[in-house]
C-alpha positions in Angstrom: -5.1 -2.1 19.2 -7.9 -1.8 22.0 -10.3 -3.6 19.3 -8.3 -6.0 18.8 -7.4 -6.7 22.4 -11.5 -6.8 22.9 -12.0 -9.6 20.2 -9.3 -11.8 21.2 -10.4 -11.7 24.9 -14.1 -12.1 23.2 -13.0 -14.9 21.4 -11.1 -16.6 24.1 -14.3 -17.0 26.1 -17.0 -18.1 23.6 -16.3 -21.7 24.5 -17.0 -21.3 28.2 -20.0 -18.9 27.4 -21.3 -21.2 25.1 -21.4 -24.1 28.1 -21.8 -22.1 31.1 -24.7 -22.1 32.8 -27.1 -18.7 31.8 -26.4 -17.5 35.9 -22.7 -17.5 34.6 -22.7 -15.7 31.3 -23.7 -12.3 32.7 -20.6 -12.8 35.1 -18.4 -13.5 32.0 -19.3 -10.5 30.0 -18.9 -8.3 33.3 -15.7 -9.5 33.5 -14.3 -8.9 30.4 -15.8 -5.4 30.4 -13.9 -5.3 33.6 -10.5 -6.5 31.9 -11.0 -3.9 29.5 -11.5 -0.7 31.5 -8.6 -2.1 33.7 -6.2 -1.2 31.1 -7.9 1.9 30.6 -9.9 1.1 27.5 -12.9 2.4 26.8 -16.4 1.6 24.7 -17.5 4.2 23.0 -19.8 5.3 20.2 -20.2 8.2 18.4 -22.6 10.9 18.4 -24.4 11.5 15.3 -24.6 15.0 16.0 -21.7 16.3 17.5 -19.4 13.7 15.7 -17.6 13.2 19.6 -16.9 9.7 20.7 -18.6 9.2 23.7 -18.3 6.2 26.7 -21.7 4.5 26.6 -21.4 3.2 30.5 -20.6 -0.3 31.7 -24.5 -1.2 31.1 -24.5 -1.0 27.4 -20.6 -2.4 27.1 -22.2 -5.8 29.3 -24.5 -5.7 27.0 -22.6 -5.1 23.6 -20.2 -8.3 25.2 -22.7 -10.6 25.5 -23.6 -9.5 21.7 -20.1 -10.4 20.5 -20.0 -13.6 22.7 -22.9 -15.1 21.4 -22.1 -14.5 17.8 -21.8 -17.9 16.0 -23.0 -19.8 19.2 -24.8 -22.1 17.5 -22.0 -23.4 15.2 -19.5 -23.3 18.3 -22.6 -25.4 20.5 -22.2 -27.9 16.9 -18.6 -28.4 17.0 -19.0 -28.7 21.2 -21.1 -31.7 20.4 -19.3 -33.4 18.0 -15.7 -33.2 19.6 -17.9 -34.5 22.9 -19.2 -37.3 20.6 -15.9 -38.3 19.2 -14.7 -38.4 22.9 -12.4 -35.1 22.7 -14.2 -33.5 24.6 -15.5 -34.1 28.4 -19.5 -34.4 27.8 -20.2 -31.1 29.0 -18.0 -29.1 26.8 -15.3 -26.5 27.9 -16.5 -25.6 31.1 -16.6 -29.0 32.3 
């Protein structure tokens, strides 16, 4: 369920990341991260050796967020256009 949770909030805000300017998108993925460990959910990886599951640390999750949130950017930064073309969309996409 936590996965799931992750992508849905992950997918909620590609839009806005995909817009925003680049001083905002650290501050997106931060605050996601920050959703997460708010319900006491956790990113973790395993250890090859041990086989343990291990928390990698808020640096890496930032890190691993802004990963997933840029996924398919360029098609999303396509579709932006077009819809902003076709006068659906404020020029200036979702975050405007």
């Amino acid at each position: 369920a936590g996965n799931l949770t992750y992508r849905n909030i992950v997918a909620l805000n590609k839009g806005l990341y995909t817009t925003c300017k680049k001083s905002d998108k650290l501050k997106i993925s931060r605050s996601i991260v920050a959703a997460i460990r708010e319900t006491n959910g956790r990113f973790l990886e395993q250890d090859s050796v041990t086989k343990l599951w291990n928390d990698i640390g808020d640096k890496k999750a930032v890190e691993k967020t802004s990963q997933a949130l840029r996924e398919g950017q360029p098609k999303l930064r396509k579709k932006i256009i077009e819809l902003e073309t076709q006068g659906v969309l404020p020029v200036g996409g979702a975050a405007a």
